[in-house]
C-alpha positions in Angstrom: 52.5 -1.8 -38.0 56.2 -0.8 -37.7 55.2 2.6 -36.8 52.9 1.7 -34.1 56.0 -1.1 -32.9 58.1 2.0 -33.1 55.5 4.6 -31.6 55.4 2.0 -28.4 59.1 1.8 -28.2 60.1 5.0 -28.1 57.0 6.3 -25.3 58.3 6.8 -22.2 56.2 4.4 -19.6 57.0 1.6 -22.4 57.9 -1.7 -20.6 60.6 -2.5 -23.5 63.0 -0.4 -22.5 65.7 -3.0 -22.6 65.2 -4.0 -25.8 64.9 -0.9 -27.5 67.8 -0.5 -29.7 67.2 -3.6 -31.2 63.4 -2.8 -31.6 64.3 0.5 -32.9 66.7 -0.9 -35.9 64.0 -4.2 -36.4 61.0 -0.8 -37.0 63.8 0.7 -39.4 64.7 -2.3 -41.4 61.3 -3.4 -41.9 59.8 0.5 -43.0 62.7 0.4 -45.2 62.2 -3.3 -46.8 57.9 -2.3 -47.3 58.8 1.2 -48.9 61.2 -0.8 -51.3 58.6 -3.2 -51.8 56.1 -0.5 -52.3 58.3 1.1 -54.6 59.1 -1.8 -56.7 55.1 -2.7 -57.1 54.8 0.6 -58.8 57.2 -0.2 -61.5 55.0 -1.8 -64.3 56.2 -4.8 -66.1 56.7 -5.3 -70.0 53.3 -7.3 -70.4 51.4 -4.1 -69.2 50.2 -2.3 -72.0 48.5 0.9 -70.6 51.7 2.0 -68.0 48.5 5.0 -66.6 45.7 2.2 -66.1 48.6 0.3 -64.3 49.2 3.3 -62.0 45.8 4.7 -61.5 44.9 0.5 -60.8 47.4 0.7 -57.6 46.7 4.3 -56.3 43.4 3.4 -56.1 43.6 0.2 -54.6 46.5 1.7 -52.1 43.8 4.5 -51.5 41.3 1.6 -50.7 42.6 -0.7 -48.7 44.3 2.6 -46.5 41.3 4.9 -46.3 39.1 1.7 -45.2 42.3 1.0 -42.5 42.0 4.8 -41.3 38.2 4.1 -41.4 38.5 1.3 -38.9 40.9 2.6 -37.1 39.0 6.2 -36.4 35.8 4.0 -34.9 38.0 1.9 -33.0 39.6 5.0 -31.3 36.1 6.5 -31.4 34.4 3.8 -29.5 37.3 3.0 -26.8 37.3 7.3 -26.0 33.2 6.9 -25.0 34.1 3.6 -23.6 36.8 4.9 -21.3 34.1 7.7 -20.5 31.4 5.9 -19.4 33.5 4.4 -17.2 34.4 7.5 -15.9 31.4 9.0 -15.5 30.1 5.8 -14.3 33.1 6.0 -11.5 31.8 9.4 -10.6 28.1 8.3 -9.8 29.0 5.9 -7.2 
């Protein structure tokens, strides 16, 4: 999310050009605070008692919930690209 807010930003026909610099440090401060927080997650706790379940538990479920996010994303993109050629093509017909 903070790298989309920061892709949108920074493109040159944005429409927030006036409020970039503090958009720019708000993308910065909050991919710092969820790589902290993703960093702290991986940091198992005394009441864990198998430290490689613990890790291979959060890889996978990191791998999960990201690959079914890319999943989602890559039909999204897929279906608004045939969209935006039908209409297209549809333009051309008439």
């Amino acid at each position: 999310m903070f790298f989309a807010l920061l892709k949108h930003t920074l493109a040159p026909e944005s429409e927030l050009n006036a409020a970039k610099p503090y958009l720019i440090a708000n993308c910065v401060a909050g991919l710092a605070t969820t790589f902290l927080g993703m960093i702290v997650a991986f940091i198992p706790s005394r009441q864990v008692s198998s430290v490689w379940l613990y890790e291979v538990k959060l890889v996978a479920g990191c791998a999960v919930v990201f690959g079914t996010a890319y999943f989602f994303y890559r039909r999204s993109l897929s279906h608004a690209e045939q969209t935006v050629l039908l209409e297209v093509t549809a333009g051309d017909a008439s």
